[in-house]
DODO-635221 format. One record per residue (C-alpha): residue number from 1; residue in one letter; z, x, y. Coordinates in nm, 3 decimals, padded with zeros to 5 digits, always signed. Example, Ala and Ser with C-alpha at 12.3 -4.5 7.8 and 13.67 -1.06 7.14 Angstrom:
2
+-----+---------+---------+---------+---------+
! num ! residuo !      zz !      xx !      yy !
+-----+---------+---------+---------+---------+
!   1 !       a ! +00.780 ! +01.230 ! -00.450 !
!   2 !       s ! +00.714 ! +01.367 ! -00.106 !
+-----+---------+---------+---------+---------+
END
This chain:
207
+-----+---------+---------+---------+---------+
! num ! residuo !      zz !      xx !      yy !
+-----+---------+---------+---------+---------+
!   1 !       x ! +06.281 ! +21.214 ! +02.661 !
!   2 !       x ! +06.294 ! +20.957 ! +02.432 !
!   3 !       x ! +06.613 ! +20.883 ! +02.207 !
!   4 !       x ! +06.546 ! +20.912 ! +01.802 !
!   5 !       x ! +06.713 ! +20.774 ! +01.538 !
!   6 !       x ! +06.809 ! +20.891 ! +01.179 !
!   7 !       x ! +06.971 ! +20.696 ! +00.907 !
!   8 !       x ! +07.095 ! +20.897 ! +00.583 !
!   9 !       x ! +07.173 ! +20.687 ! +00.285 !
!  10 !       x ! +07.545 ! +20.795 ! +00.079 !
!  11 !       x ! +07.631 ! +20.643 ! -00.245 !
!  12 !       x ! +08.041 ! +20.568 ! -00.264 !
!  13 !       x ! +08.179 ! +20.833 ! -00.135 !
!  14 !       x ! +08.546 ! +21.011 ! -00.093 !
!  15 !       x ! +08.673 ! +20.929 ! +00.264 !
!  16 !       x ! +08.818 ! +21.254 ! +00.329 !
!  17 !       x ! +08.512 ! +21.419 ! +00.202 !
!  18 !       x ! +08.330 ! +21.231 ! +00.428 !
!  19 !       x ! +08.564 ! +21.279 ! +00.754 !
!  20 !       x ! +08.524 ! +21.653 ! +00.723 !
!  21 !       x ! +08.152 ! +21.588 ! +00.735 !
!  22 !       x ! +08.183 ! +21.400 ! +01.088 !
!  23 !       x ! +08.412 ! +21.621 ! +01.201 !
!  24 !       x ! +08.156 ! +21.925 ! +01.181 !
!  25 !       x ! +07.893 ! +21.697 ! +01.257 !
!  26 !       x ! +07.979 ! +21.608 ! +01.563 !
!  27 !       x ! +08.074 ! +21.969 ! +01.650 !
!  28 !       x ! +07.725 ! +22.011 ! +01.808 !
!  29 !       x ! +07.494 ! +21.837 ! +02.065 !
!  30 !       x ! +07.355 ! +21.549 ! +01.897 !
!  31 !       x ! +06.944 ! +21.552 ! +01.957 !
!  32 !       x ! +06.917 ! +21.310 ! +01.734 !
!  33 !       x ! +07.115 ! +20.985 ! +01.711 !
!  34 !       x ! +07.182 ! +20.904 ! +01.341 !
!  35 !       x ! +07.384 ! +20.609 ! +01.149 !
!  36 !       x ! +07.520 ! +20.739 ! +00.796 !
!  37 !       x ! +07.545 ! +20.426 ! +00.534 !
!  38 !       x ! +07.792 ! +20.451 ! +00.270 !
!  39 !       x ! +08.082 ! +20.269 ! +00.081 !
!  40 !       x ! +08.428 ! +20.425 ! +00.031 !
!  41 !       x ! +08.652 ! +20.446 ! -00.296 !
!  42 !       x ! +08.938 ! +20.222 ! -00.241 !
!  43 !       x ! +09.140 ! +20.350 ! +00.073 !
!  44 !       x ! +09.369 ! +20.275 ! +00.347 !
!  45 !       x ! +09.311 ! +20.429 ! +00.674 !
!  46 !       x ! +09.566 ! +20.492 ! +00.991 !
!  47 !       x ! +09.393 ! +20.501 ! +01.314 !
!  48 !       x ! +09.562 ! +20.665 ! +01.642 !
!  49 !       x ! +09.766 ! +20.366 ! +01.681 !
!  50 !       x ! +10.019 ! +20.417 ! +01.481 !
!  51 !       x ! +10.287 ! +20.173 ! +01.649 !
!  52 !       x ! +10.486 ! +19.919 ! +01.446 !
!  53 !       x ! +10.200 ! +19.979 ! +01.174 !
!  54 !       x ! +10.398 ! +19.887 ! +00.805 !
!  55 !       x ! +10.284 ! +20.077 ! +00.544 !
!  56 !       x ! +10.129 ! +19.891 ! +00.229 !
!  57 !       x ! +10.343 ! +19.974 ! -00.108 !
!  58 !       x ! +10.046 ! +20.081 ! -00.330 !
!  59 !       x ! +09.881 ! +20.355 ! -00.515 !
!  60 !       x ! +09.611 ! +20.308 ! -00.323 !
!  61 !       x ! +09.567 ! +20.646 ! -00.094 !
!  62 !       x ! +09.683 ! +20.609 ! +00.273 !
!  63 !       x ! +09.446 ! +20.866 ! +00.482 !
!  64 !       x ! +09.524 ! +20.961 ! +00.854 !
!  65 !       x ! +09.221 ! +20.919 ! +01.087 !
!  66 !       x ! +09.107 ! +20.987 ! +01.449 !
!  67 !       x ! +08.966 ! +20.671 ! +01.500 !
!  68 !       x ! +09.066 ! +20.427 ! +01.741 !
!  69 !       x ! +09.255 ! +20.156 ! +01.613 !
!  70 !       x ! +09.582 ! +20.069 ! +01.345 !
!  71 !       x ! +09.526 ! +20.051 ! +00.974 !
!  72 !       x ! +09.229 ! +19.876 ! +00.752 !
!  73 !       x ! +09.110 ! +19.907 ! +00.426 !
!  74 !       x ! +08.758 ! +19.995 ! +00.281 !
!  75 !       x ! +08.664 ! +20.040 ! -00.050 !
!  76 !       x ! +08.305 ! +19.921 ! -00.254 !
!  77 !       x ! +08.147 ! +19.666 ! -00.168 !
!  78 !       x ! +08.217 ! +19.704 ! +00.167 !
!  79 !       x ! +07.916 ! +19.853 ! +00.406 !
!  80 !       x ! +08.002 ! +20.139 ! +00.643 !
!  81 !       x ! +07.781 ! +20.215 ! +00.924 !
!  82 !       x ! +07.883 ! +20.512 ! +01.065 !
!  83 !       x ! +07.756 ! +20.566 ! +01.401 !
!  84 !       x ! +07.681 ! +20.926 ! +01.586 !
!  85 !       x ! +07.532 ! +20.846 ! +01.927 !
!  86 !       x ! +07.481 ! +21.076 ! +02.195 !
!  87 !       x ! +07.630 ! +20.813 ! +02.527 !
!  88 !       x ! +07.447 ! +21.080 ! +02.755 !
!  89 !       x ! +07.138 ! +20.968 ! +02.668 !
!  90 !       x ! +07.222 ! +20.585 ! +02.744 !
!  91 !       x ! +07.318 ! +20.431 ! +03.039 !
!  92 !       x ! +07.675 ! +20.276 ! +02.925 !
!  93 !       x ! +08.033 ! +20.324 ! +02.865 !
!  94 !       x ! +08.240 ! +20.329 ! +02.496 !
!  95 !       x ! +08.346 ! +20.021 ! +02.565 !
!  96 !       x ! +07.962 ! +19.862 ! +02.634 !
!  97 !       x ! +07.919 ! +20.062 ! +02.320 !
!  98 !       x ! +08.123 ! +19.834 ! +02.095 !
!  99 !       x ! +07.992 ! +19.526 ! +02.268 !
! 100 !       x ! +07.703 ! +19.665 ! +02.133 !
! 101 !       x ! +07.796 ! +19.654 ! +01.819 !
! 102 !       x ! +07.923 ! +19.360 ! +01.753 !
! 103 !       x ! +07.668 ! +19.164 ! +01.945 !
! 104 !       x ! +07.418 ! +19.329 ! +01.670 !
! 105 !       x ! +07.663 ! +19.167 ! +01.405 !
! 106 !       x ! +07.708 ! +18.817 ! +01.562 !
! 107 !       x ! +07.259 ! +18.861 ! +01.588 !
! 108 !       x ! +07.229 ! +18.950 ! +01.267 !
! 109 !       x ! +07.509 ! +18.645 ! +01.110 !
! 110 !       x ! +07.285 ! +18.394 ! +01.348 !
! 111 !       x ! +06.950 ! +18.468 ! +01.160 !
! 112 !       x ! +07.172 ! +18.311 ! +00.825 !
! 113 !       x ! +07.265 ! +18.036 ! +01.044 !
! 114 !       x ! +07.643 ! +18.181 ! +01.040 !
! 115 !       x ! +07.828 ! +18.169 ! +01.379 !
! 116 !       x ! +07.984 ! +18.511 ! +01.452 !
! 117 !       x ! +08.248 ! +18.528 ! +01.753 !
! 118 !       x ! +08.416 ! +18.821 ! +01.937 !
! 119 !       x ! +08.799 ! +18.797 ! +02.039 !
! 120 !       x ! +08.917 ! +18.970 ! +02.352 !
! 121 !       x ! +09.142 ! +19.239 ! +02.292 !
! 122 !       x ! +09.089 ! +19.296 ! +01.937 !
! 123 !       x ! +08.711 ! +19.455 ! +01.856 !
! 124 !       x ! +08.549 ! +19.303 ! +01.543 !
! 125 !       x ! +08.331 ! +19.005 ! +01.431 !
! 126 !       x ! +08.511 ! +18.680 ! +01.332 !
! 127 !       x ! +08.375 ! +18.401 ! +01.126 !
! 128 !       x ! +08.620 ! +18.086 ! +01.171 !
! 129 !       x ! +08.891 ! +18.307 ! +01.279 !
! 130 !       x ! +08.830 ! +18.570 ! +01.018 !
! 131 !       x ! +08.786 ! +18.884 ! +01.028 !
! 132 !       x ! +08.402 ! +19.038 ! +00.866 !
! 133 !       x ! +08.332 ! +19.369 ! +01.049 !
! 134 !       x ! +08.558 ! +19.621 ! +01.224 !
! 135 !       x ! +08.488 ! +19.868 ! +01.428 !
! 136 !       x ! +08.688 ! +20.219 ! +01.506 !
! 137 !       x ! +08.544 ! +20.466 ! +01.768 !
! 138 !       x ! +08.644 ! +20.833 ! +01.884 !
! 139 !       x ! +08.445 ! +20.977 ! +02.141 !
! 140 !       x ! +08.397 ! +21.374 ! +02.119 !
! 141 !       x ! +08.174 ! +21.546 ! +02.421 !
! 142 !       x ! +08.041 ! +21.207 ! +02.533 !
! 143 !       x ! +07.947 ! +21.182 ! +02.156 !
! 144 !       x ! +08.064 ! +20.897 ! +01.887 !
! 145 !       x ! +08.213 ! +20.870 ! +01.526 !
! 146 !       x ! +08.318 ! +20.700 ! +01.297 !
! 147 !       x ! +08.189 ! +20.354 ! +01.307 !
! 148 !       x ! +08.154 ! +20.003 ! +01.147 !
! 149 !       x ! +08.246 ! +19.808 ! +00.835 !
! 150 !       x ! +08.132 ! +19.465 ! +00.715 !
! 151 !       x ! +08.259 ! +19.330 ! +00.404 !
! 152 !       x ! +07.972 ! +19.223 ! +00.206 !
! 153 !       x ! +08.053 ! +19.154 ! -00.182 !
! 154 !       x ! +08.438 ! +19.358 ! -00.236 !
! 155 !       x ! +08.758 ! +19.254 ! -00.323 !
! 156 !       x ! +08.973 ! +19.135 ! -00.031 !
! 157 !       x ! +09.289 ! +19.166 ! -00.186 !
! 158 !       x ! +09.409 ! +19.508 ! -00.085 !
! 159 !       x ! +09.401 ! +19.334 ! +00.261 !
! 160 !       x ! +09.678 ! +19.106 ! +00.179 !
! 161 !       x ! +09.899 ! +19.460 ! +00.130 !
! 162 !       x ! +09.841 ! +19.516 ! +00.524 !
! 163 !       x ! +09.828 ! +19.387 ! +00.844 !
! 164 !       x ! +09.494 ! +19.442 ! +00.929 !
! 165 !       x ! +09.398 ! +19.608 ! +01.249 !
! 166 !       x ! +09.777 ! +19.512 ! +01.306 !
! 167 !       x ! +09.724 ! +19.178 ! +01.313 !
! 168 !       x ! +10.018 ! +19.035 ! +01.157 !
! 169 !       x ! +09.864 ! +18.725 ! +00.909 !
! 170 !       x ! +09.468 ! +18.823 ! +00.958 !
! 171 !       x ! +09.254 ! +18.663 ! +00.744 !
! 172 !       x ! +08.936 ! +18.840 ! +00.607 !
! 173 !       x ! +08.607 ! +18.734 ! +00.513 !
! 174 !       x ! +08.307 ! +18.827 ! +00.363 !
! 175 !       x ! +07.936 ! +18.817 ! +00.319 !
! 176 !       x ! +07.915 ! +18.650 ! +00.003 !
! 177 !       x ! +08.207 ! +18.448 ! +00.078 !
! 178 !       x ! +07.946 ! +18.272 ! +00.344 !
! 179 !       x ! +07.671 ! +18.251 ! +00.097 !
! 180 !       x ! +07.445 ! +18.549 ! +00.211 !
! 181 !       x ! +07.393 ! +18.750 ! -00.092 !
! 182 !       x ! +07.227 ! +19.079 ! +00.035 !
! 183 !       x ! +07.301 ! +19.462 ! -00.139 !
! 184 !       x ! +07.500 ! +19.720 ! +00.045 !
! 185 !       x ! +07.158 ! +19.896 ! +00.192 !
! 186 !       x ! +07.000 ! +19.567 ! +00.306 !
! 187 !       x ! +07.315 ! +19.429 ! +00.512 !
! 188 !       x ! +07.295 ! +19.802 ! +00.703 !
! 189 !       x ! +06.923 ! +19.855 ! +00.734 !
! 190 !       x ! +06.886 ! +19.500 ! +00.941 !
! 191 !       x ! +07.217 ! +19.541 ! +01.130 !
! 192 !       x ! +07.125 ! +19.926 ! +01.247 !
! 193 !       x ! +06.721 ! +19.774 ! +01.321 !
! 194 !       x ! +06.912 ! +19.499 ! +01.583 !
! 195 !       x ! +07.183 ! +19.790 ! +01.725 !
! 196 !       x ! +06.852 ! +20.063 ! +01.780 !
! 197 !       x ! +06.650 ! +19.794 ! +01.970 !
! 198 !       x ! +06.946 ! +19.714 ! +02.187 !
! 199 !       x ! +07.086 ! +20.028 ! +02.216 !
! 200 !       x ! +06.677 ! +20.111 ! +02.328 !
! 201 !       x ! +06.736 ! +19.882 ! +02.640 !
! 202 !       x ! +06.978 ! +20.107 ! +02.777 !
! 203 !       x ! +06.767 ! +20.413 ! +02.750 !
! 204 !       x ! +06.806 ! +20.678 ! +03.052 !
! 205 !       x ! +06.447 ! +20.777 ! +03.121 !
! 206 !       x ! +06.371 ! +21.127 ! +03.186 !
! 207 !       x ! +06.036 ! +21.285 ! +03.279 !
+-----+---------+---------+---------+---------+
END
């Protein structure tokens, strides 16, 4: 059997809205592995982590999650690639998972001639120490959600109000910050091309 793919396209979009959505989503067996690309009014989100996480003072809504992780921000400008795959139909582990991931990020900085690193410990993409893409997993049935985020052309600021990923002083970057001036559906169409061909290596065959 061979693994399919299905991107659908969201405007900016309510985050609690949109967490219901997953939530039923993911409910049933996934056939079909799909990547929904969105951006988010402005929001703060708590992951499962909740320890020593310091609240921002804003009127910016706080939303709880079930995604791993401490607290982040998203709002538009910002691409979200969230990501429901199936991990029975791939030979791997959560953890190879989000290698994945961000080795499709670091691929897809290269091609600008932008050097993308990984830090152990903390998941993400950094660019001279700063932070461009997160990523925040739960696993349901051997099946993902939630996803990725790469800030492409937003306002940063709200980050300042946080530790991000509780990472006390974390600095964030962003796309245009680094000169690549690309729209919301571009930056996700060629990242999610580079994490289907990888994720196509993995592939468990089945007659």
């Amino acid at each position: 059997m061979s693994s399919k793919f299905k991107i659908k396209y969201f405007r900016i979009e309510d985050y609690n809205v949109i967490f219901e959505d997953m939530k039923e989503e993911i409910k049933k067996p996934l056939d079909i592995n799909q990547f929904w690309t969105l951006e988010h009014y402005p929001v703060f989100t708590l992951g499962v982590n909740k320890k020593n996480i310091v609240l921002p003072d804003t009127k910016i809504p706080i939303i709880s999650s079930d995604r791993g992780g401490k607290i982040t921000y998203h709002g538009p400008g910002q691409v979200i690639i969230y990501t429901f795959i199936n991990l029975d139909q791939f030979s791997m582990t959560i953890t190879k998972l989000v290698r994945i991931f961000e080795e499709s990020i670091i691929e897809f900085l290269s091609r600008f001639n932008i050097s993308g690193k990984q830090q152990a410990g903390a998941p993400g993409v950094y660019v001279d120490l700063k932070k461009i893409a997160s990523i925040g997993l739960r696993v349901k049935n051997n099946q993902t959600y939630h996803g990725i985020s790469i800030n492409n052309n937003m306002d940063l600021s709200p980050f300042s109000l946080i530790d991000p990923c509780g990472y006390k002083n974390l600095q964030m970057t962003q796309l245009k910050d680094l000169g690549i001036i690309l729209d919301n559906k571009d930056v996700a169409d060629k990242i999610i091309t580079i994490i289907k061909n990888k994720l196509m290596e993995y592939e468990i065959t089945r007659d």
